[in-house]
VONUMAR-635193 format. One record per residue: x, y, z of N, C-alpha, C, CB in turn; residue in one letter. Coordinates in Angstrom, 1 decimal. Each point is the difference from the previous one (the first is absolute). Glycine has a CB too. Example, Ala and Ser with C-alpha at 12.3 -4.5 7.8 and 13.67 -1.06 7.14 Angstrom:
BEGIN
+--------+--------+--------+--------+--------+--------+--------+--------+--------+--------+--------+--------+--------+
!   n_px !   n_py !   n_pz !  ca_px !  ca_py !  ca_pz !   c_px !   c_py !   c_pz !  cb_px !  cb_py !  cb_pz ! markol !
+--------+--------+--------+--------+--------+--------+--------+--------+--------+--------+--------+--------+--------+
!   13.2 !   -5.7 !    7.8 !   -0.9 !    1.2 !    0.0 !    0.9 !    1.2 !    0.0 !   -1.9 !   -1.2 !    1.2 !      a !
!    1.5 !    2.3 !   -1.9 !    0.9 !    1.1 !    0.0 !   -0.8 !    1.1 !    0.8 !    1.2 !   -0.6 !   -2.2 !      s !
+--------+--------+--------+--------+--------+--------+--------+--------+--------+--------+--------+--------+--------+
! end
This chain:
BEGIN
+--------+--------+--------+--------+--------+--------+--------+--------+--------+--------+--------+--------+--------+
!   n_px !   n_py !   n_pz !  ca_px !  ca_py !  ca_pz !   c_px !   c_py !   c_pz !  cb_px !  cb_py !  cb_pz ! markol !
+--------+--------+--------+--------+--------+--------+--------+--------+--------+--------+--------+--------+--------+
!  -12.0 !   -5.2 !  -10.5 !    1.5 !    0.1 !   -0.1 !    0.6 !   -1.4 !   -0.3 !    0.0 !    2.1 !    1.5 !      x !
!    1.4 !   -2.4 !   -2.6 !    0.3 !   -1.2 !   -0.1 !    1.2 !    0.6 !   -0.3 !   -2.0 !   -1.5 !   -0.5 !      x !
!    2.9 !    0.8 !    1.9 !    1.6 !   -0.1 !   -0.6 !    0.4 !   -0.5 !   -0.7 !    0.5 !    0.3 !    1.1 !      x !
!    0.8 !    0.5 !   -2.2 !    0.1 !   -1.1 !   -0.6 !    1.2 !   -0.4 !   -0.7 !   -2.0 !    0.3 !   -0.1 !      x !
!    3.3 !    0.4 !    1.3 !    1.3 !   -0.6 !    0.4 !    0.3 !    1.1 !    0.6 !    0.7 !   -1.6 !   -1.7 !      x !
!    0.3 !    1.5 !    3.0 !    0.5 !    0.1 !    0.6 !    1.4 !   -0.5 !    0.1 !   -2.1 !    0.4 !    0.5 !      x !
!    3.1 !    1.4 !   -0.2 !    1.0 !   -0.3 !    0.6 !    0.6 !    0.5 !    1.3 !    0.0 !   -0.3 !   -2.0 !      x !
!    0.8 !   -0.6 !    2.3 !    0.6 !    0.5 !    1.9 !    1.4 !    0.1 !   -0.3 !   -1.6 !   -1.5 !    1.8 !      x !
!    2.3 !    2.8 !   -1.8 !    1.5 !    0.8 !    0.0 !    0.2 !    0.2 !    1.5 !   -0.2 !    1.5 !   -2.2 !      x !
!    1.2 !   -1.1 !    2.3 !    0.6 !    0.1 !    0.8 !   -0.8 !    1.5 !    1.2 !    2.3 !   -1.4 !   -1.9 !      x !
!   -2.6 !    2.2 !    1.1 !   -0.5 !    1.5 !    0.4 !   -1.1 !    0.2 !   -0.2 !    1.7 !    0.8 !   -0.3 !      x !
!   -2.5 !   -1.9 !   -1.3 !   -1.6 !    0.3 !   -0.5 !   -0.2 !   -0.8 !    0.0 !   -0.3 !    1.3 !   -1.1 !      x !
!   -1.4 !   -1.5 !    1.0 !   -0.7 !   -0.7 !   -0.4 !   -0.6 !    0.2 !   -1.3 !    0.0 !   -0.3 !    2.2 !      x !
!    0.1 !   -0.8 !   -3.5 !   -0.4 !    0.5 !   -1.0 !   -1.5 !   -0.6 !   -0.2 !    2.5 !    0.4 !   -0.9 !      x !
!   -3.4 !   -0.3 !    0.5 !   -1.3 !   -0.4 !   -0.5 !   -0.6 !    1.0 !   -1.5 !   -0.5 !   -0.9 !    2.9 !      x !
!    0.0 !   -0.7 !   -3.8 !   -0.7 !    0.6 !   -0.7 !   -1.4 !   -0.3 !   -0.2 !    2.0 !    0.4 !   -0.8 !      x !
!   -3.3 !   -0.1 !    0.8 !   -1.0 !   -0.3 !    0.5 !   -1.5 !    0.7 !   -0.6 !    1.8 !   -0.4 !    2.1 !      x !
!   -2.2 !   -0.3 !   -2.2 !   -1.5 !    0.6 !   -0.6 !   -1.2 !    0.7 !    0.6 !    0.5 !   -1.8 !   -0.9 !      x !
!   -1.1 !    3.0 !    1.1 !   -1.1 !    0.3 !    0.6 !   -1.5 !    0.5 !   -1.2 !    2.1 !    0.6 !    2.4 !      x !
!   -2.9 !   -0.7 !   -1.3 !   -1.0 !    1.2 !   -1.0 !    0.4 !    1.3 !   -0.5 !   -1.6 !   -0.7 !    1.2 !      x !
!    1.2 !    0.9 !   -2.0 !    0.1 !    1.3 !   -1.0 !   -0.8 !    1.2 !    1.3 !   -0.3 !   -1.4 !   -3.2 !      x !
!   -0.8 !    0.9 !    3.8 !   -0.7 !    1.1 !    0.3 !    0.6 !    0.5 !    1.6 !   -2.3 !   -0.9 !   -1.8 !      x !
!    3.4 !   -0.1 !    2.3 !    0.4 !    0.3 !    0.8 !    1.7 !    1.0 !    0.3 !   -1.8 !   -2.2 !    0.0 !      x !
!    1.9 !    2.9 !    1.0 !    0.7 !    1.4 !   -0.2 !    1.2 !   -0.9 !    0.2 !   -1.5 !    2.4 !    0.9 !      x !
!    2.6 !   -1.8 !   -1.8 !    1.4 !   -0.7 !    0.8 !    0.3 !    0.2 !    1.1 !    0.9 !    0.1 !   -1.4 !      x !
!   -1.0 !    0.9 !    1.9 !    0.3 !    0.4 !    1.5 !   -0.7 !   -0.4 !    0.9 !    0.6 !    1.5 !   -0.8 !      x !
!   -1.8 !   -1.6 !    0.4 !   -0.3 !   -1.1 !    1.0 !    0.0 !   -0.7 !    0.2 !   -0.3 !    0.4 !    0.0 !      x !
!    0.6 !   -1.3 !   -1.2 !    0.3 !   -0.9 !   -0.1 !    1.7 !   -0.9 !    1.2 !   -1.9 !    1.0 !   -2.6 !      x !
!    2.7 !   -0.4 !    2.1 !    1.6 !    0.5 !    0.6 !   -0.5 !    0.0 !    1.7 !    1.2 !    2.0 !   -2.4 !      x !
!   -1.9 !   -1.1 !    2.8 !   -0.1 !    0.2 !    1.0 !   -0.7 !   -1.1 !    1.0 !    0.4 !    2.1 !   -1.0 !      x !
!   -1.6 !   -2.6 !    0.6 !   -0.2 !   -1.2 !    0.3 !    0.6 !   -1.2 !    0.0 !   -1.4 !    0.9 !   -0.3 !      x !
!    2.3 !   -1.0 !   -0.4 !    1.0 !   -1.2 !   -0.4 !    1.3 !    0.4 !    1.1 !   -0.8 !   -0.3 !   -3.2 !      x !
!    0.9 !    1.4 !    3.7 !    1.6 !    0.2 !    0.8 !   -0.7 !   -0.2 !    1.4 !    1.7 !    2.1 !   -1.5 !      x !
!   -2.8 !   -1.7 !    1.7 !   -0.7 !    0.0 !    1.0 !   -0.1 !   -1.8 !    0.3 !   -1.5 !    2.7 !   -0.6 !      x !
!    1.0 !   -3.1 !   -0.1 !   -0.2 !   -1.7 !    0.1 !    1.2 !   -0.8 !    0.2 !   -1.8 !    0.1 !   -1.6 !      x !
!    2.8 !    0.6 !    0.8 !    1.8 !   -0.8 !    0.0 !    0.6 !    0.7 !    0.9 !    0.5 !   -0.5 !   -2.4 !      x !
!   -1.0 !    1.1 !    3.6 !    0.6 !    0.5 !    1.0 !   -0.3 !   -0.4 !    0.9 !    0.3 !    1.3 !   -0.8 !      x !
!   -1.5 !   -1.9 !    1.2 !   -0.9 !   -0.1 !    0.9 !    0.6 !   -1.6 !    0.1 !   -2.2 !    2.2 !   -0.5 !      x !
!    2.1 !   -3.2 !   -1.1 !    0.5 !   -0.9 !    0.5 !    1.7 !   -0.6 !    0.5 !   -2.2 !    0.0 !   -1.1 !      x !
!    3.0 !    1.0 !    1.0 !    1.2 !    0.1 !    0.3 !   -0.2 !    0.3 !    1.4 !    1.0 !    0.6 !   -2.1 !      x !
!   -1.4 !    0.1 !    2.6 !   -0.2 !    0.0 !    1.7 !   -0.4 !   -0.7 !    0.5 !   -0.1 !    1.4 !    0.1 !      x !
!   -1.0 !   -2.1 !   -0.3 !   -0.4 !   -1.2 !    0.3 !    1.1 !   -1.1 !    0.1 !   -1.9 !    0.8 !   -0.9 !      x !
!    2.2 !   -1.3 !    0.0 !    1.3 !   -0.8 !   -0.7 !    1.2 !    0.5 !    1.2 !   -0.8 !    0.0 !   -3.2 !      x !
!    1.2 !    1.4 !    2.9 !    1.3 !    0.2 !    1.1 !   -0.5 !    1.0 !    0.5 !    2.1 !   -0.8 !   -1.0 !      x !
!   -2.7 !    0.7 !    2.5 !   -0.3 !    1.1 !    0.7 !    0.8 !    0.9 !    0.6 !   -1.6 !   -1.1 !    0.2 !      x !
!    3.1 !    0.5 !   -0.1 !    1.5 !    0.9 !    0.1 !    0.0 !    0.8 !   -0.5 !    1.2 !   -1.1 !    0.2 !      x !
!   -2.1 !    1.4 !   -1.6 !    1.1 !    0.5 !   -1.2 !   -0.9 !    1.8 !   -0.1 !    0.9 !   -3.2 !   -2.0 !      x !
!   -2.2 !    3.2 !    3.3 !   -0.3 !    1.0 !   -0.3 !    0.9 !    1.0 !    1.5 !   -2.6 !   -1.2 !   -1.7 !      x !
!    2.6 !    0.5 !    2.7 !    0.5 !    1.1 !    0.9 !    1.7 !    0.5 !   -0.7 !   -1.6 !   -1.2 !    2.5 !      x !
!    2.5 !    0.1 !   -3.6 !    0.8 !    0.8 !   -0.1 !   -0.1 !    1.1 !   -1.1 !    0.9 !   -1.8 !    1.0 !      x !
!   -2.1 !    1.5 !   -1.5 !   -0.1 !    1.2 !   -1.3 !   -0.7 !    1.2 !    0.5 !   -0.2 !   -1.7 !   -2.0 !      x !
!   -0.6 !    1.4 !    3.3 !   -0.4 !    1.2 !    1.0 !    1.4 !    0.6 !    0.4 !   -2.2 !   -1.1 !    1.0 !      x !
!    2.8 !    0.4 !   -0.4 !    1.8 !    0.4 !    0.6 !    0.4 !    0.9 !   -1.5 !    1.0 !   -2.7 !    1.8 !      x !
!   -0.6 !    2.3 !   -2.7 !    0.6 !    0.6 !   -1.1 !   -0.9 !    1.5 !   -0.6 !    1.0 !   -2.7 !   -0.5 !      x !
!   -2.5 !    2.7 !    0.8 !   -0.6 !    0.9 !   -0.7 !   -0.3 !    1.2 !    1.5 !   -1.2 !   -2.0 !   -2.6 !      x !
!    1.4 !    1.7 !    4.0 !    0.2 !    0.6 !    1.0 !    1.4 !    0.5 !    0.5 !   -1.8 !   -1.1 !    0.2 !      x !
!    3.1 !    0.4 !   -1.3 !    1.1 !    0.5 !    0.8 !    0.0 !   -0.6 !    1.5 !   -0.2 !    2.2 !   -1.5 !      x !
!    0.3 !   -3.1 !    1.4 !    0.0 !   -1.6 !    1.4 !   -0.6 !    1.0 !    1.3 !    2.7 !   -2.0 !   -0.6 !      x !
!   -3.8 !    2.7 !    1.0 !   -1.0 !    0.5 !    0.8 !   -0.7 !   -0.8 !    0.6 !    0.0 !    1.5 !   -1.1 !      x !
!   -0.4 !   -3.3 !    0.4 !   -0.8 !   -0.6 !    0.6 !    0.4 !   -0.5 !    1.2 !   -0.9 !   -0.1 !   -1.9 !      x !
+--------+--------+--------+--------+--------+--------+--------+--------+--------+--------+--------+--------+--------+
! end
């Protein structure tokens, strides 16, 4: 895989980026949200109990 620009909006994230042909988009997508999520919690570990709060209706 080779990025090969990137933009940061206000609401998206844009990327445009290169992979194998023989590889699925979707799986591709999905391993990539999985990886850019994982290091956002890391990075801000706040930011998951409030999105637990928001996707529980504040239960936690």
């Amino acid at each position: 895989m080779q990025i090969w620009k990137g933009v940061v909006s206000k609401d998206y994230v844009y990327v445009c980026l290169e992979y194998r042909p023989s590889q699925d988009v979707s799986t591709f997508v999905k391993k990539l949200k999985v990886r850019s999520s994982g290091k956002l919690y890391q990075n801000f570990p706040e930011m998951r109990k409030k999105l637990w709060r928001l996707l529980l209706g504040n239960k936690l």
